[in-house]
C-alpha positions, 0 to 999 in steps of 0.5 A, spaced: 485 546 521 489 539 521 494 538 516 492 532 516 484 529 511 485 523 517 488 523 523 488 517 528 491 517 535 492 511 539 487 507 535 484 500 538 480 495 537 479 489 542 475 483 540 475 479 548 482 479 551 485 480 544 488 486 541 487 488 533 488 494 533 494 497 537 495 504 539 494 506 532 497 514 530 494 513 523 496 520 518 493 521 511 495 528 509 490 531 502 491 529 495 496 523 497 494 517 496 496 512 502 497 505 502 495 501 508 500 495 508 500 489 512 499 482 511 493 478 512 490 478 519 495 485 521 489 489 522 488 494 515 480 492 515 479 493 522 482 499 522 478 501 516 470 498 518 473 504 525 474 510 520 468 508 517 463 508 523 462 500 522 466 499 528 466 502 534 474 503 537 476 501 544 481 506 546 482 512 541 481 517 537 479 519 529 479 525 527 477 526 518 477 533 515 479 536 522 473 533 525 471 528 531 468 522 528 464 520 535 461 527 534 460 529 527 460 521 523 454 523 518 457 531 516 463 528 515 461 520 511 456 525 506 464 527 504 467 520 504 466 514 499 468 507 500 469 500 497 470 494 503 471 488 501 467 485 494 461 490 492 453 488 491 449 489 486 442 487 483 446 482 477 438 483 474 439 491 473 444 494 469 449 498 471 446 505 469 440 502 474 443 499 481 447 507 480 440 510 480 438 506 486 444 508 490 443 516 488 436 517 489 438 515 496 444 520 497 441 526 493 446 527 488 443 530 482 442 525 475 447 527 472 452 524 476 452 517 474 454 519 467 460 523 470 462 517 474 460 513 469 465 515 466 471 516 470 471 509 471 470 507 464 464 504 464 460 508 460 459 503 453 457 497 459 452 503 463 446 499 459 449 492 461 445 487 466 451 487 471 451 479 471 454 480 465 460 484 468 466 481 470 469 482 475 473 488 474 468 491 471 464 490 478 469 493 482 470 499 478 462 500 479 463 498 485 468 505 484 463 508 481 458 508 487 462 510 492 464 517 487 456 518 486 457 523 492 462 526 489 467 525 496 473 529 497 477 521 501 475 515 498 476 509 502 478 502 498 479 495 501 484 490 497 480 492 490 485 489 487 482 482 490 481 477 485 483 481 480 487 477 473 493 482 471 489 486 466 483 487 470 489 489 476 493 494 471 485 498 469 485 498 477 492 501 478 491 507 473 484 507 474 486 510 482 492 513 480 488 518 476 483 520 481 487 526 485 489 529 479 484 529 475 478 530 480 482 531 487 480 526 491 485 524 497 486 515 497 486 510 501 488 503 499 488 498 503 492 492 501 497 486 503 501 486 497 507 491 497 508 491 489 501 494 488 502 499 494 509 500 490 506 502 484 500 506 486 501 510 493 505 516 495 506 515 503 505 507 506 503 505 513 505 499 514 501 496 520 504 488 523 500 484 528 496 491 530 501 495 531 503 501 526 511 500 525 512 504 519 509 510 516 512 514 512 513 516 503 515 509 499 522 514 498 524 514 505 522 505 505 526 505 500 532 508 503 531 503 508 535 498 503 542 497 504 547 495 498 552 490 498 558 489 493 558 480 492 564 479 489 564 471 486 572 468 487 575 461 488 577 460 494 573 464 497 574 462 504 582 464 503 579 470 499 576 472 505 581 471 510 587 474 506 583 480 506 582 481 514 589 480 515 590 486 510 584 490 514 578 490 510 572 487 513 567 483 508 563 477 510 563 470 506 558 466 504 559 460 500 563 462 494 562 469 495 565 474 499 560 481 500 563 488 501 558 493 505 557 498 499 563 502 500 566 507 495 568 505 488 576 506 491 574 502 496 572 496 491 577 497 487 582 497 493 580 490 495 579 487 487 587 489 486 589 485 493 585 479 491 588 480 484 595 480 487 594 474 491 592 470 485 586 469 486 581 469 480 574 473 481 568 471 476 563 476 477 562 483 481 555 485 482 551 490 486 546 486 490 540 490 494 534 488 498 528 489 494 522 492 497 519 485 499 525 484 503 524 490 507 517 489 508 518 481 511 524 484 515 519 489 518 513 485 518 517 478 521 514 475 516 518 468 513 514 467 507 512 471 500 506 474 501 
């Protein structure tokens, strides 16, 4: 059995000449929820419509459960629950009515649509028209449909999308619950790194097709280097008083950074300034956020 829920190898997806999907090595391990990062356009829903059996891959293999997708698609879809792009209703039905519908067609047994009801907080809105339902609350019906299988992988694509502040908190804590409190192994596709951040345990972060960083957001973090920014006058002086005494510092305006040393090391170079009269204003820690190393990765100039 494969240590891994989802496990893709070489994973591509060619539309004409292009490359959308590249050589994909694709890990979800069980109980994990896995943030699929990247900008608009990387690759993420691609990917995902593939592990889904909506798109057919060039080159590759997927393999869910441990088992071949090209070869056991509807065993393993029984046990997979998804949300791609915005969900669709019948807005005249209430939300106890559309889960009614979709049950019938998966057999699940009557009492599951109270259970996940529930598990997305819908249950005071269950006799509710949909149309009336903002869209939080749509998208987490839209959550509710894809648990009415009771899967053991649920696959979401940017659900927070759309969303205001409150409705993306109710999102946040809604997934984070779920491998705990009913062990259910998540994929969250997103182009934001500070959702992925306060929600995934591991994060795949995929730029141009191509994956280029896999791994926890503990090891991503670890990626950021500190400095030491030391605001002085004379920075230039500063600067060059410190090479002739052996210290290598970088300048920049009216600062001068030190890669982050030692505290002996600091302490070193603020008393040679000292006793060089030169004034320091301020001592300060400056490290990459995470934003920083995701556009360093990715290549990316602007904000996301």
């Amino acid at each position: 059995m494969s240590a891994f829920i989802i496990e893709t190898k070489q994973l591509t997806k060619k539309f004409g000449a292009k490359r959308v999907v590249n050589n994909v090595d694709l890990q979800v391990k069980k109980g994990e929820i896995y943030g699929f990062l990247g900008p608009n356009g990387a690759g993420k829903t691609t990917t995902i419509r593939m592990l889904l059996g909506l798109a057919r891959p060039t080159k590759g293999s997927i393999h869910i459960f441990g088992k071949d997708v090209k070869k056991e698609k509807l065993s393993i879809l029984k046990k997979v629950g998804s949300l791609v792009e915005y969900p669709s209703y019948y807005g005249h039905l209430t939300a106890h009515e559309n889960l009614e519908a979709i049950r019938i067609l998966l057999d699940a047994p009557k009492s599951r649509i109270d259970e996940v009801l529930s598990i997305v907080r819908l249950t005071k809105d269950a006799k509710r028209p949909v149309k009336g339902f903002s869209l939080g609350m749509k998208q987490r019906l839209g959550i509710a449909t894809a648990l009415l299988g009771n899967p053991e992988l649920l696959i979401l694509d940017e659900p927070t999308n759309g969303l205001d502040p409150s409705g993306i908190i109710e999102m946040r804590e809604l997934i984070k619950s779920m491998p705990k409190e009913h062990g259910i192994t998540i994929v969250i596709s997103s182009h934001l790194l500070s959702e992925i951040d306060q929600m995934a345990t591991q994060v795949g972060i995929i730029s141009k097709g191509q994956m280029i960083f896999q791994d926890s957001i503990t090891k991503l973090r670890q990626r950021s280097t500190s400095k030491i920014k030391l605001t002085v006058n004379h920075a230039e002086s500063a600067w060059k008083t410190l090479l002739s005494h052996g210290y290598t510092t970088q300048r920049m305006q009216n600062s001068i950074f030190v890669e982050n040393n030692s505290n002996e090391k600091i302490a070193e170079i603020v008393k040679a300034l000292v006793q060089h009269d030169y004034s320091i204003y301020r001592v300060e820690e400056e490290k990459k956020s995470l934003e920083d190393i995701f556009l360093e990765l990715t290549g990316q100039e602007g904000g996301l």
